[in-house]
MARKOLNU-865722 format. One record per residue (C-alpha): residue in one letter; z, x negated, y. Coordinates in steps of 0.05 Angstrom, whole numbers, plus 5000, padded with zeros to 4 digits. Layout:
<atoms>
AZXY...
</atoms>
This chain:
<atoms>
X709094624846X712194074888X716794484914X720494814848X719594024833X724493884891X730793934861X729193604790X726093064843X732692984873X737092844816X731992394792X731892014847X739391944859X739091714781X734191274801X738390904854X744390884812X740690524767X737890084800X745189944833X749189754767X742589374746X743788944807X750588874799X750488704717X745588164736X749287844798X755287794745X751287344696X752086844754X744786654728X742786894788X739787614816X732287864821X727987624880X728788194923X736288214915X736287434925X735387375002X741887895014X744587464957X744286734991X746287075060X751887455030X754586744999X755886475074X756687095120X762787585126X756988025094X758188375030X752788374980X751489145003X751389035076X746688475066X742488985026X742789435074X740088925130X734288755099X732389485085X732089535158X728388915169X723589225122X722989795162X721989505226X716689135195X712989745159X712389965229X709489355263X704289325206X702790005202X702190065288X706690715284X711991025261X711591475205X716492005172X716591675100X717990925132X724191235162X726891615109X726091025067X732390705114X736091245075X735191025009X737990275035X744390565060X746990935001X744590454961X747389894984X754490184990X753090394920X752389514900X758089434934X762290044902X760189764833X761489024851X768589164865X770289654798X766089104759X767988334757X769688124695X769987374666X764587404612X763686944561X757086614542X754387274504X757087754547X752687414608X747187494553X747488254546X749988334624X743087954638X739488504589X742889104604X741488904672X734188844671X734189414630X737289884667X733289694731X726389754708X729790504685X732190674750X725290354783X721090884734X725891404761X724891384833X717091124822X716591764783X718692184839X713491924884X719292034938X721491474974X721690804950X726090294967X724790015038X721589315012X717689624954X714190075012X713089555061X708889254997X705589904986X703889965063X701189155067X697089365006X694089935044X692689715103X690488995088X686689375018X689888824976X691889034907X699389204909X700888664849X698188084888X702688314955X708788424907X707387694875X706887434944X712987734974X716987594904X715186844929X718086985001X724187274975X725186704927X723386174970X727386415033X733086434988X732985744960X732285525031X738985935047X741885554991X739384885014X742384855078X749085135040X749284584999X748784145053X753984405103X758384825067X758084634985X764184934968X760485614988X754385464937X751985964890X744885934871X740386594879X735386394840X736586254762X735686444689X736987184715X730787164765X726386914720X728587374665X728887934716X720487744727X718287714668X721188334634X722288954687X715689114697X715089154622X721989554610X718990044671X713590074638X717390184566X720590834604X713691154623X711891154549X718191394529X718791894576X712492104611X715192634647X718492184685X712392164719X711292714775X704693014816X705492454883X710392874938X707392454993X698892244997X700691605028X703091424956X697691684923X693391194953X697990634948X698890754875X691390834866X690290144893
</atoms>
């Protein structure tokens, strides 16, 4: 079964992280600033030569690295989830450079919407695969496992990180470079909190066969927890 699975898993999945990618992007262009995962690469991106993408794509690999020092080995799916960071963060920075309009007040509005929207969508997607997630969503999955901590309380946690570590970034921008200051953390985040769990959520009911038999048993466990 998983096999004759494999392709509609595939296009799924690349859905999935196209998605996800314009969601980013549609939020980032409220200015309201982005969700708390994006907002670290955000804040860094805002004083580096780093494009939004690259700075993606950096903290994939820190995720990585840090997968493996958790889990005390290196494993096949940790790896491969390096591969989802690369395309997909030269996919943010592919849609950041087509998309930059000037919106007024209610186009911000439905940006911030369609946004959310179309993340917790492309989220379903690739959860639905049971492939591999994005590098910081698995590093939550393997803290859950090995620690035995339910997954919601590590994602809460590590929302925190991600928010707080940001504002920190943003801090010390304000304070030695202020013409450089864009704030991570807004209306967008909080928005972006409060309502993608419940628009993934919306797209399970919708469309429940979305929802595959798991490809690997590592995230049958983590998803059982």
């Amino acid at each position: 079964m998983k096999s004759r699975q494999l392709p509609r898993r595939i296009l799924q999945y690349i859905i999935g992280i196209v998605c996800m990618a314009v969601g980013l992007v549609l939020l980032k262009r409220t200015v309201w600033g982005v969700s708390p995962i994006t907002a670290v690469p955000d804040a860094v991106a805002n004083i580096t030569p780093l494009t939004l993408g690259n700075a993606t794509i950096l903290l994939h690999a820190i995720c990585v690295v840090l997968q493996i020092m958790v889990q005390k080995r290196v494993t096949l799916k940790s790896l491969l989830t390096m591969c989802v960071g690369v395309p997909f963060g030269y996919l943010v920075d592919l849609f950041m450079y087509f998309w930059h309009p000037q919106l007024p007040l209610w186009g911000k509005i439905v940006s911030l919407v369609c946004g959310i929207a179309i993340q917790g969508f492309g989220v379903a997607l690739i959860s639905g695969c049971d492939m591999m997630l994005p590098a910081p969503d698995e590093l939550n999955n393997v803290i859950s496992r090995v620690t035995g901590k339910p997954l919601s309380k590590i994602k809460m946690i590590a929302d925190a990180v991600y928010v707080a570590t940001a504002l920190v970034i943003n801090l010390f921008t304000w304070l030695f470079a202020r013409d450089l200051l864009v704030l991570s953390i807004g209306i967008s985040s909080v928005a972006s909190i409060l309502l993608t769990g419940r628009f993934i959520g919306l797209t399970f009911k919708l469309f429940p066969k979305v929802r595959m038999e798991p490809f690997f048993s590592a995230g049958k466990e983590a998803s059982a927890k």
